[in-house]
C-alpha positions in Angstrom: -6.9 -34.0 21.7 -9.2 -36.9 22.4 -9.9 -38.9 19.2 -11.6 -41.9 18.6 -9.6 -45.2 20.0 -8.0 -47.6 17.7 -5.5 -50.5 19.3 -4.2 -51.3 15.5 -1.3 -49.4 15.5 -0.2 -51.3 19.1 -1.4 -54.1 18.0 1.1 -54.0 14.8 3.8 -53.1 17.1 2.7 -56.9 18.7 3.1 -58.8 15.3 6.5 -56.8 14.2 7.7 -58.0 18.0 7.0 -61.4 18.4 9.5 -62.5 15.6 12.0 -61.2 17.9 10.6 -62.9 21.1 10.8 -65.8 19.2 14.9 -65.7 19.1 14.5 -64.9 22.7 12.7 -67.8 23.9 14.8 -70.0 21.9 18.1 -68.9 23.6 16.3 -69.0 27.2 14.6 -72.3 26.9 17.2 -74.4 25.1 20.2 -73.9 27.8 18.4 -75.8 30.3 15.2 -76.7 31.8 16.3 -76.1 35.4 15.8 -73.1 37.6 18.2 -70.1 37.1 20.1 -70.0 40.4 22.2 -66.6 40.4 20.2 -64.0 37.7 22.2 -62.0 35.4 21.9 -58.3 34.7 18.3 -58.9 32.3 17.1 -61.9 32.8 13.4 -62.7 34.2 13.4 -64.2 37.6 13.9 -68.0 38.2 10.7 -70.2 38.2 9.0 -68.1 36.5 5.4 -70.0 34.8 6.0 -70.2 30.9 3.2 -67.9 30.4 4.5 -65.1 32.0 7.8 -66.1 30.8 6.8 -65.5 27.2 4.9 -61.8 28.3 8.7 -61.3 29.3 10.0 -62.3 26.2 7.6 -60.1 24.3 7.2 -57.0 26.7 11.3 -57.1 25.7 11.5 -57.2 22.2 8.4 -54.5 22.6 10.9 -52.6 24.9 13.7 -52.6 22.6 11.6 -51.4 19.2 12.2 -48.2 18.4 9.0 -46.4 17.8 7.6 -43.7 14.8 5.5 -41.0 14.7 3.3 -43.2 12.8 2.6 -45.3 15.5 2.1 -42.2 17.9 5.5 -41.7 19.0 5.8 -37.9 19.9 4.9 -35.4 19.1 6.8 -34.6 22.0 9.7 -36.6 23.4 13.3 -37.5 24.4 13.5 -41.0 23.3 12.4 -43.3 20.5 12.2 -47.0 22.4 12.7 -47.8 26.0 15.9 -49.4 26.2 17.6 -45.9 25.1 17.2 -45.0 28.4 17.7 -48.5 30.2 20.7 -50.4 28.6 23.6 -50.3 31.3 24.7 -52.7 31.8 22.2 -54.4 29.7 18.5 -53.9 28.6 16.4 -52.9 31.6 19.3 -51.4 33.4 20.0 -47.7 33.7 20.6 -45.1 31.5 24.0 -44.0 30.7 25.8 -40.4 32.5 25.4 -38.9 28.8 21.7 -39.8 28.4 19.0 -37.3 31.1 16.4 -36.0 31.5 15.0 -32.4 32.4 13.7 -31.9 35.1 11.7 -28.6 36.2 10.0 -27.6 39.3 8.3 -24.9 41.6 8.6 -25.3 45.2 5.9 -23.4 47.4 6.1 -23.3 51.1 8.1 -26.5 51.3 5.9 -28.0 48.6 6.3 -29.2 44.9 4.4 -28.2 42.2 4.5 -30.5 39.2 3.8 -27.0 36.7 1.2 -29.3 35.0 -1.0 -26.1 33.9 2.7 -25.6 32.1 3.4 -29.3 30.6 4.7 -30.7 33.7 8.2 -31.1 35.2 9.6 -33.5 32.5 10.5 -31.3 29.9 10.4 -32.9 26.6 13.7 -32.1 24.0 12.7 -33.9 20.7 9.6 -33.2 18.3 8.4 -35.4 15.2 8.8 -34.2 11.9 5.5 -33.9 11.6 5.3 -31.5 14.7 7.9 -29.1 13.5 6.2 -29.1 10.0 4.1 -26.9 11.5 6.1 -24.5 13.2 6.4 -25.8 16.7 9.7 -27.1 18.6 10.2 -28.8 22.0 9.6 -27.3 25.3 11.4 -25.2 27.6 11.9 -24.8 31.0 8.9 -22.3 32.4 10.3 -19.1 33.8 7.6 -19.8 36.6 10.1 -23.1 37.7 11.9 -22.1 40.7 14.5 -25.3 39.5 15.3 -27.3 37.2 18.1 -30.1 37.0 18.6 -32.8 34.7 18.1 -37.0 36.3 19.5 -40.1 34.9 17.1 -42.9 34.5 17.5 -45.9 37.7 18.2 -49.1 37.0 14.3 -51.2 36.5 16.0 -54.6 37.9 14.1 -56.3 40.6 11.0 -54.2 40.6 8.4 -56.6 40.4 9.7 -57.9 43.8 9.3 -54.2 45.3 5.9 -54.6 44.5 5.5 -57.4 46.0 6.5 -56.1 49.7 3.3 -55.6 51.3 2.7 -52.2 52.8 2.8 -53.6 56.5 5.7 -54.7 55.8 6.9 -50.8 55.2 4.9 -49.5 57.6 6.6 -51.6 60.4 9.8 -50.0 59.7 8.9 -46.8 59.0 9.3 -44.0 61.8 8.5 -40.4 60.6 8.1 -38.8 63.6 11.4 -40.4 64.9 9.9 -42.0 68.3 13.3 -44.4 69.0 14.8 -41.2 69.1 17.3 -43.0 66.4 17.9 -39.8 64.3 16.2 -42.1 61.5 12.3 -41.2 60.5 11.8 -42.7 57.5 8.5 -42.5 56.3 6.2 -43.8 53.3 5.6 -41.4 50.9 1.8 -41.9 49.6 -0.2 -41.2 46.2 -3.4 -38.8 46.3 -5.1 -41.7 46.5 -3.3 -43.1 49.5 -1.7 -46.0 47.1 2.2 -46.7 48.6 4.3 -45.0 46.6 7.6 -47.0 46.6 8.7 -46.4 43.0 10.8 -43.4 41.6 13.4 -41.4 43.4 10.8 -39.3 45.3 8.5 -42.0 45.6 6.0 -40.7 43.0 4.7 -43.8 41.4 2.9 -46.8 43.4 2.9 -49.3 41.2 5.0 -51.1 38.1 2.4 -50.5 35.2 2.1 -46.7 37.0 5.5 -46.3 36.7 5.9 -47.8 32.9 2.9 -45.9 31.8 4.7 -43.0 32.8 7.5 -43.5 31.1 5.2 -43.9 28.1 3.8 -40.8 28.4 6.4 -38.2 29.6 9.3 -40.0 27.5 8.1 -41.4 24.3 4.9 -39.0 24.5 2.1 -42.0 23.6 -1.4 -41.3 24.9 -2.5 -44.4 26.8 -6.4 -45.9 27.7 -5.7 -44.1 31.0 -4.3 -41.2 29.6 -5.9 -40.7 26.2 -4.7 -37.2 25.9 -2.1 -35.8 24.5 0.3 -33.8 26.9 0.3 -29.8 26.0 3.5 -28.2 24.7 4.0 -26.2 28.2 0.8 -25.8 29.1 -0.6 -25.3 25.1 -2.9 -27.5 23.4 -1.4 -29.6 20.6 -2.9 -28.9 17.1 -4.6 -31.9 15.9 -2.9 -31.9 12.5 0.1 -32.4 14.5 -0.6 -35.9 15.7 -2.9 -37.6 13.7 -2.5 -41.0 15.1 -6.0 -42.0 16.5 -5.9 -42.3 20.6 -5.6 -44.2 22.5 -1.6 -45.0 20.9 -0.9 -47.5 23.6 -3.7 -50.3 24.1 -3.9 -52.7 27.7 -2.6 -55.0 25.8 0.7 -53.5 24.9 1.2 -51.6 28.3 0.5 -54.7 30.0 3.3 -56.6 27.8 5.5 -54.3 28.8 4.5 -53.8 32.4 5.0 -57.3 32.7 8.6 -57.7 31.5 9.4 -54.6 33.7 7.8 -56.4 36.9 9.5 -60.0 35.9 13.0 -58.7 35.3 15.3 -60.1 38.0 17.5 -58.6 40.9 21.2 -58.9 40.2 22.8 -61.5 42.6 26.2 -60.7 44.5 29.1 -61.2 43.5 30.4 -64.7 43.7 33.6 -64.8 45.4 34.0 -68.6 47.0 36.1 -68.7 49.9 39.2 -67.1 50.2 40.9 -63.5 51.1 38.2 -61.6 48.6 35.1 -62.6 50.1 36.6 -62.6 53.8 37.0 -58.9 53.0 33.7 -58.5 51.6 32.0 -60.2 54.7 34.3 -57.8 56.8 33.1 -55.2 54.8 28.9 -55.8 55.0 30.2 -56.0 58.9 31.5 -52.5 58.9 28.6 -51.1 56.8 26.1 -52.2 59.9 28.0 -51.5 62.4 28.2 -47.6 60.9 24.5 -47.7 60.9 24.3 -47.7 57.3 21.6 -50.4 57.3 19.7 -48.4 59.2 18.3 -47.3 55.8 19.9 -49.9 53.5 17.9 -52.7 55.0 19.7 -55.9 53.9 16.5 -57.7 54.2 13.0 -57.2 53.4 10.5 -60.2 52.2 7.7 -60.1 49.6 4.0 -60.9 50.5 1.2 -63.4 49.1 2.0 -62.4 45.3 0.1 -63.4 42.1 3.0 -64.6 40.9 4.3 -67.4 42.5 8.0 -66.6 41.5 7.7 -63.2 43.5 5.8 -65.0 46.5 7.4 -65.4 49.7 10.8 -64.5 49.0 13.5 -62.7 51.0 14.8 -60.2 48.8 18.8 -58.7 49.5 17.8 -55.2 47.8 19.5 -53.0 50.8 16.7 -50.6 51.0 13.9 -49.7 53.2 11.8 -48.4 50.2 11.0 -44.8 52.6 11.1 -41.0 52.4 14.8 -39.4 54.0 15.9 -36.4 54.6 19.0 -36.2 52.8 20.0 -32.9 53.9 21.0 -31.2 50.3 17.6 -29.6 49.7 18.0 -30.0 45.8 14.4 -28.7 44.6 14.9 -30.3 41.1 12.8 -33.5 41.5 9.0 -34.3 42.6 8.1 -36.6 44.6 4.4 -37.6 45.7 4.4 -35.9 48.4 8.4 -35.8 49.7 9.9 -32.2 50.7 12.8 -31.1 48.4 15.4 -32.6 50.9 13.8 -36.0 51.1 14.8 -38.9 48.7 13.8 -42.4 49.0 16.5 -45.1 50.1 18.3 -46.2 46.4 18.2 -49.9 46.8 22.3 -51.0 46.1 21.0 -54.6 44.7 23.5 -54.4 41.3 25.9 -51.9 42.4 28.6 -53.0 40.9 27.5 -52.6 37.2 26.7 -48.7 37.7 28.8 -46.0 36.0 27.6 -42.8 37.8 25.6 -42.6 40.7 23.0 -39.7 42.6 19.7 -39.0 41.1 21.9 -36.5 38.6 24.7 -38.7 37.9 27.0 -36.6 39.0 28.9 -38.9 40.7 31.3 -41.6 39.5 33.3 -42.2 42.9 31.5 -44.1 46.1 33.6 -42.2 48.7 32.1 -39.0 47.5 28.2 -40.3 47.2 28.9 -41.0 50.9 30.7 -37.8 51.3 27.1 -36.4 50.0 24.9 -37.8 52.7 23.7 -35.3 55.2 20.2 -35.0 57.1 19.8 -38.0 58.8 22.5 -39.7 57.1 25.2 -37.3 58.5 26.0 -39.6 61.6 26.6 -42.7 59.5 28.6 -40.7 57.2 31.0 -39.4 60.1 31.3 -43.0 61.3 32.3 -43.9 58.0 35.0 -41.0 57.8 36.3 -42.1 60.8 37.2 -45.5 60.1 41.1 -46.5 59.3 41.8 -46.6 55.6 41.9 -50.7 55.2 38.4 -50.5 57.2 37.3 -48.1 54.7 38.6 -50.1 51.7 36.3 -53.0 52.7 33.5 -51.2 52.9 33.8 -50.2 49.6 35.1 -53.8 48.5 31.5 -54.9 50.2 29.8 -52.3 47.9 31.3 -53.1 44.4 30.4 -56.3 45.4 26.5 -55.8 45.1 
């Protein structure tokens, strides 16, 4: 229920943080005062000004509080802080195979529906205290769903340069009605209100603060000035009594803190290997993965526009993604997308590889020869190619991957 707006609980959450940012900046800024050349799992991205750097330093501690019901946490939720969710192999990366999320869905005539009149497709597993004190538990999965599955969360590294990639850009690669007769016709997915929607497995979320404010909402069930709220218990108002907190939970202030150390998190380099037998076979390896047609999706390349930023501007990014809509040929109904068919998935960038556990939108997966064994639809060709190579060709392939 609407109530009447108060920022004072965020803006306590602020003051309890920045003793912790603090600590932060003294351990970034006292190493050195030159630019960080090869980025490490969680840290920002080099050149970054010193006023944004210190938005990352406190959107971070902010990410990695763990919130109450007394600050508007709940009443419905999975998780109590952000980095629950996001800590492999560090803070802002993915979520472990042992930590999902429940997912349900209708598909209508090759279409998803989100069951909003129901709660929506993320089904929330934890209450408050408060919210069982009345009576009332977590949700279920609506018998109306015609699936239901549960997703690990991806890895938020590098995001803030996928913003940056201007739309041409995506739209000069995209094919969706397949006219190079390639067997490739990627498209890009858009929002309802014809935003780019390059975020999210699906593509369901066009921007970083969309995409954060999301996870604020459907994770750690805040109401935000956007969204001020709260979400039903599937598809049944919340008593008021029940959440007390006034709305909305989450000011600008905070979701722009923590937008911000989302969007200035940096992209894993490569492995360094030198010179030697290792990275010959890696280099053989990135060879082979072309030359399959792999890249036809896993772009190597794509570079960043005229950014606000200017340590996202310009820059030629190694994230192995187009950023489009695929059909991926397994039909799994248990994920919406803005508009993407059940089948359709976008392209995973591989940027950080190597520090993954599990893999697939499910995490299902803990071995690369079966994710490739997995690609059908229009992935099916570069998969045969792939089968068909000799063992030691194989090998490097892989080597090339683990590399990432």
């Amino acid at each position: 229920m609407k109530r009447e707006s108060s920022s004072s609980s965020a803006r306590w959450i602020i003051q309890k943080a920045l003793s912790v940012s603090a600590i932060f900046a003294v351990a970034v800024c006292s190493a050195s005062d030159a630019p960080i050349l090869a980025i490490l799992p969680g840290e920002a991205i080099p050149a970054l000004s010193d006023a944004n750097r210190g938005r990352f330093l406190l959107g971070r501690a902010l990410f990695e509080r763990i919130a109450t019901q007394d600050e508007g946490l709940g009443p419905l939720y999975n998780q109590d802080r952000c980095s629950s969710c996001h800590d492999r192999p560090t803070v802002g990366g993915a979520s472990s195979a042992s930590v999902r999320v429940l997912k349900a869905t209708r598909f209508m005539d090759g279409r998803c529906d989100r069951l909003e009149a129901l709660g929506g497709d993320n089904i929330q597993l934890r209450v408050t205290e408060l919210f069982a004190a009345h009576g009332l538990g977590a949700e279920s999965v609506p018998l109306e769903a015609t699936d239901s599955g549960y997703v690990t969360a991806p890895s938020l590294f590098g995001l803030g340069l996928i913003e940056a990639i201007p739309d041409s850009v995506l739209l000069s690669i995209a094919d969706p009605e397949d006219r190079d007769g390639d067997g490739i016709s990627g498209r890009l997915p858009l929002m309802a209100d014809q935003r780019s929607a390059r975020f999210g497995r699906k593509g369901d979320a066009a921007s970083v603060e969309d995409f954060v404010e999301s996870a604020l909402r459907f994770e750690l069930g805040f109401t935000t000035p956007r969204y001020p709220e709260e979400e039903a218990r599937n598809g049944v108002p919340i008593p008021e009594s029940a959440d007390p907190m006034p709305d909305p939970e989450i000011d600008a202030e905070t979701l722009g803190l923590l937008t911000d150390y989302v969007r200035f998190l940096g992209a894993p380099a490569p492995e360094f290997l030198g010179r030697g037998p290792a990275a010959d076979s890696v280099s053989q390896g990135e060879a082979l993965f072309d030359q399959i047609g792999c890249t036809q999706c896993h772009r190597p390349e794509l570079r960043t526009g005229n950014a606000k930023e200017p340590a996202l501007r310009d820059q030629v990014i190694r994230l192995y993604s187009d950023l489009l809509l695929h059909d991926f040929g397994n039909g799994a109904g248990d994920l919406c997308g803005s508009d993407a068919l059940p089948g359709e998935f976008r392209t995973p960038p591989l940027w950080g590889l190597r520090y993954r556990e599990h893999f697939l939108h499910d995490g299902s997966v803990t071995d690369l020869v079966e994710v490739i064994d997995r690609h059908s639809g229009e992935a099916i060709l570069a998969r045969v190619r792939f089968q068909g190579l000799a063992p030691q060709a194989q090998m490097m392939v892989l080597r090339f991957l683990r590399s990432l």
